[in-house]
C-alpha positions in Angstrom: 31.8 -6.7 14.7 28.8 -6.8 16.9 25.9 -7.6 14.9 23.9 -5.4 15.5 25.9 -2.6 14.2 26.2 -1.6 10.3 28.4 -0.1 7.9 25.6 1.5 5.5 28.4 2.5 3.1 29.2 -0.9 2.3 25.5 -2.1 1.3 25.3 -2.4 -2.7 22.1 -1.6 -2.7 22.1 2.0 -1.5 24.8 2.9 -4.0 28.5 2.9 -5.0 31.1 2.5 -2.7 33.0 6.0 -2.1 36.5 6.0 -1.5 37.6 6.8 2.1 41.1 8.1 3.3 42.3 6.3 6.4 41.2 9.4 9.1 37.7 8.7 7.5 35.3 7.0 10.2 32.2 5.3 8.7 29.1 6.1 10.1 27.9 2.9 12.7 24.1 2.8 13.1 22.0 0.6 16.0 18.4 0.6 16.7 19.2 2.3 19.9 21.5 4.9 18.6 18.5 6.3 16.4 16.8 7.5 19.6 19.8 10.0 20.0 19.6 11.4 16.7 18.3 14.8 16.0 15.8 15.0 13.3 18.0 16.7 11.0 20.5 13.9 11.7 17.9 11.1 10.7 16.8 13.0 7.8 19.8 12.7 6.6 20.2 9.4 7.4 17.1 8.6 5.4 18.2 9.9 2.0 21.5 8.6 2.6 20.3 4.8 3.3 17.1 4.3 2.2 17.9 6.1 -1.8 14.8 7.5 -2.1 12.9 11.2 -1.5 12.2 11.7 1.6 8.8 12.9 2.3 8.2 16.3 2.5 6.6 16.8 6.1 7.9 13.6 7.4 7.8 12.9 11.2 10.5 12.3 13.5 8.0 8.9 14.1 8.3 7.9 10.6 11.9 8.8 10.5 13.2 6.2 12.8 10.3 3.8 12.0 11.6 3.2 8.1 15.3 3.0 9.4 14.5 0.9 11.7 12.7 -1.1 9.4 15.8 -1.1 7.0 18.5 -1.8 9.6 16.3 -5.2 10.8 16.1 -6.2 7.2 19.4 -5.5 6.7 20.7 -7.9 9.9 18.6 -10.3 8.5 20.5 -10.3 5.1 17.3 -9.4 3.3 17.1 -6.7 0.4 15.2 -3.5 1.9 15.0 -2.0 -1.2 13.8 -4.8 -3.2 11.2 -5.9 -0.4 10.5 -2.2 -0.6 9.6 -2.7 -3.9 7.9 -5.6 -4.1 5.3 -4.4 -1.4 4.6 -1.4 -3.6 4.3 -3.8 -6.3 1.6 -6.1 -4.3 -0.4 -3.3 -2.4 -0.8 -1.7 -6.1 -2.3 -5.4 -7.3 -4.3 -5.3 -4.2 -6.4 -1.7 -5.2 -6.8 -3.4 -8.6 -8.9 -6.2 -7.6 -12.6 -6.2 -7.9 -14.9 -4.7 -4.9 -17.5 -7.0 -5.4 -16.6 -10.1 -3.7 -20.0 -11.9 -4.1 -20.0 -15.3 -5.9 -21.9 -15.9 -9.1 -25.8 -17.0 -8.3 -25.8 -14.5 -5.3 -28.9 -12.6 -5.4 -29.2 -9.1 -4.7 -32.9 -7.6 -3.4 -33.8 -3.8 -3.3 -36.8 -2.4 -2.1 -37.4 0.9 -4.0 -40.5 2.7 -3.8 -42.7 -0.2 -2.8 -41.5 -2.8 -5.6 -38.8 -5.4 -4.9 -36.2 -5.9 -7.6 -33.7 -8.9 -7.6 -30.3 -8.9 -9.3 -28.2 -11.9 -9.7 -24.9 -12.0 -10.0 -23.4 -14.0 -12.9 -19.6 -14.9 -13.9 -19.4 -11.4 -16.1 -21.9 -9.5 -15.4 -25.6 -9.4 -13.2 -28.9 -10.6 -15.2 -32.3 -8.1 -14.0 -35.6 -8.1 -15.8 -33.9 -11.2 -18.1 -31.8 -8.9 -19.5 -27.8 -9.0 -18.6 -25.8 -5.6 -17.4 -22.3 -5.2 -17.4 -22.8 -3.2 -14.2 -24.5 -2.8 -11.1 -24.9 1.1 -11.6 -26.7 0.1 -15.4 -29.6 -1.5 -13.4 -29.6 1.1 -10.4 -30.5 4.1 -13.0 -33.2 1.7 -15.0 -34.4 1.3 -11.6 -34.9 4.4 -10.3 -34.4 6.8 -13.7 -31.5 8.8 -12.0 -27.5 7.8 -12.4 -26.5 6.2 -9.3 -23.8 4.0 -7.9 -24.7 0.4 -8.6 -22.9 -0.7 -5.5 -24.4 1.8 -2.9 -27.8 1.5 -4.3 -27.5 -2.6 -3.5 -25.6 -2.1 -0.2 -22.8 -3.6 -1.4 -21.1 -0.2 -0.3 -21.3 2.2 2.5 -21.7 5.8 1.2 -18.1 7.0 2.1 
């Protein structure tokens, strides 16, 4: 069998086996063939390989991009679901993670209506006026008497 060329109905991962009569001809998918394929046809495709809801405005683009994806993980005997999965999993840890990537002792200086105020940043937390915050946005209302967004008022953050 070239190598290139898969029997999808024969991957665990994408579900149980079904039984086939003899006059039954499984479908054979290349990277090249999936440039024939109607959209209709690679939608299909999609739910049938890949197990999961397919978007619902999805692009002919995106279509043959996650097959494509799936039959070169497939060839080289990795898991597309579970690598599927375990992207999900680390993009979702990624989001989690702290914006502020300044190290403790960096100091932070604002200039806000002619006074200078200077913010340090500690393990937990940033010390102002010797007192300690648990945020930046704490300090940025004591400083200028208004709620604001700690991290915009320092320029940690550009106003989206």
């Amino acid at each position: 069998m070239d190598p290139a060329v898969y029997n999808w109905l024969s991957i665990p991962q994408y579900g149980p086996m079904v039984a086939m009569e003899k006059n039954d001809t499984v479908p054979k998918i290349t990277l090249k063939s999936l440039e024939t394929r109607t959209t209709d046809e690679l939608r299909n495709l999609y739910e049938s390989i890949i197990s999961e809801l397919l978007p619902h405005r999805a692009s002919r683009g995106f279509l043959m991009g996650s097959l494509a994806w799936s039959i070169q993980a497939e060839k080289l005997k990795l898991n597309p679901a579970k690598i599927r999965k375990e992207l999900t999993k680390q993009s979702s840890k990624a989001t989690d993670e702290p914006q502020n990537k300044n190290r403790p002792g960096t100091c932070l200086i604002r200039e806000w209506h002619g006074r200078v105020f200077e913010v340090t940043i500690l393990k937990k937390g940033y010390m102002w006026d010797e007192k300690i915050y648990r945020s930046l946005t704490h300090i940025a209302t004591d400083i200028t008497g208004t709620r604001r967004s700690g991290p915009l008022f320092f320029g940690l953050r550009k106003r989206p």
